[in-house]
N, C-alpha and C positions, 0 to 999 in steps of 0.2 A: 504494500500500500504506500509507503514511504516512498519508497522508489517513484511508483506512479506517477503520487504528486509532485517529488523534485523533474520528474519529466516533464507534465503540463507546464509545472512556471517557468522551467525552462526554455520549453516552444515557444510560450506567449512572450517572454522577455524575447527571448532572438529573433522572433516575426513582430513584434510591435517597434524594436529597437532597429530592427532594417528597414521597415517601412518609412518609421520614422525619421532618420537621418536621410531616405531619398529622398521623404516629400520636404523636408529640411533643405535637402541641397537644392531641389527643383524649383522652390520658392524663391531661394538665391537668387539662384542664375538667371532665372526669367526676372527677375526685378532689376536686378547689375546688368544685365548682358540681352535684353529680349530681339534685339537684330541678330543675334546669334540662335535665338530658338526657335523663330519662326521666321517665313518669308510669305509672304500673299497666301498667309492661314495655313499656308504648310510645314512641317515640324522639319528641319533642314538637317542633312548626312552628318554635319560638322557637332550640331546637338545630339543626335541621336548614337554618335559614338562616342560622346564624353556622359552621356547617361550607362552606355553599359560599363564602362569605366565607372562611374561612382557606384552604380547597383556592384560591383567588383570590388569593391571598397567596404560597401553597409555590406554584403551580406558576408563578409571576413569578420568584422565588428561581431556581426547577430552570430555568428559559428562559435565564436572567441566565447562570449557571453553566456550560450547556449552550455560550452562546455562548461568555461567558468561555475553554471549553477549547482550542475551535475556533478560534478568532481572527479576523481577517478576513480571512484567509488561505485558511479552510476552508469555507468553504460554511456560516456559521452561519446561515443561513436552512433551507437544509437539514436541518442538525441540531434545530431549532427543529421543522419540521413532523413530523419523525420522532420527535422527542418527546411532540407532541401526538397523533399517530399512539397512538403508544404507550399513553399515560397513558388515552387517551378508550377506548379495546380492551380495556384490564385494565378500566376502571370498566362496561364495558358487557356483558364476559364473566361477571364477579361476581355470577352471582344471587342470593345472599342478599344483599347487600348492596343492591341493585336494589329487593329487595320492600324492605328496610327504607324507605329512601330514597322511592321512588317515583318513576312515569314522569316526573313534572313538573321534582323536584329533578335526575333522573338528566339529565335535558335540560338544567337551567340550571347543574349541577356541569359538561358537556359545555363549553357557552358558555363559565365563567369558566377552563377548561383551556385551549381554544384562546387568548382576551383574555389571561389567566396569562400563558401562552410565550411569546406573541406581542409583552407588552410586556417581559417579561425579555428579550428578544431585543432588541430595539428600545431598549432604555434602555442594555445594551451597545453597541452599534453606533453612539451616539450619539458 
């Protein structure tokens, strides 16, 4: 049961705390920088590849975090793939954000989620 629950709050901290830091950085850069994020209401190559760069960033954060809760105690490999589980389901269920994005980025946001968790996981456990 213990385990369990260090599981949940450890999801919810690494998927609230990735989220959070995109929509964090996304607020940014569209407020500093919004010639850089859009062009005549299109979302431009130059933004949409410094988004999977930051999504590469927070989801290393939420891995780190993730394990952080878990300990070594808890299966933080577990909790890691269930993260990425997670995180790649919600960006894959979001169809509008999908068409914005496109098949190519939704694939290589996918890639830097897995790498993300995988080395927040991994740089914990070091």
């Amino acid at each position: 049961m213990i385990t369990c629950t260090f599981l949940v709050l450890a999801l919810v901290l690494g998927y609230l705390v990735t989220v959070g830091l995109s929509v964090a950085a996304t607020f940014g850069i569209t407020a500093a920088l919004p010639e850089l994020v859009a062009r005549n209401y299109r979302i431009t190559p130059k933004y949409k590849f410094l988004q999977d760069g930051i999504w590469l960033v927070c989801t290393t954060v939420g891995g780190y975090l993730t394990a952080l809760v878990l300990g070594k105690d808890h299966s933080p490999w577990i909790g890691g793939i269930a993260l990425i589980l997670i995180l790649i389901g919600v960006l894959w269920i979001n169809a509008w954000e999908m068409r914005q994005r496109g098949v190519g980025h939704q694939i290589l946001i996918s890639i830097a989620t897995v790498v993300g968790v995988a080395t927040g996981v991994f740089l914990r456990m070091r």
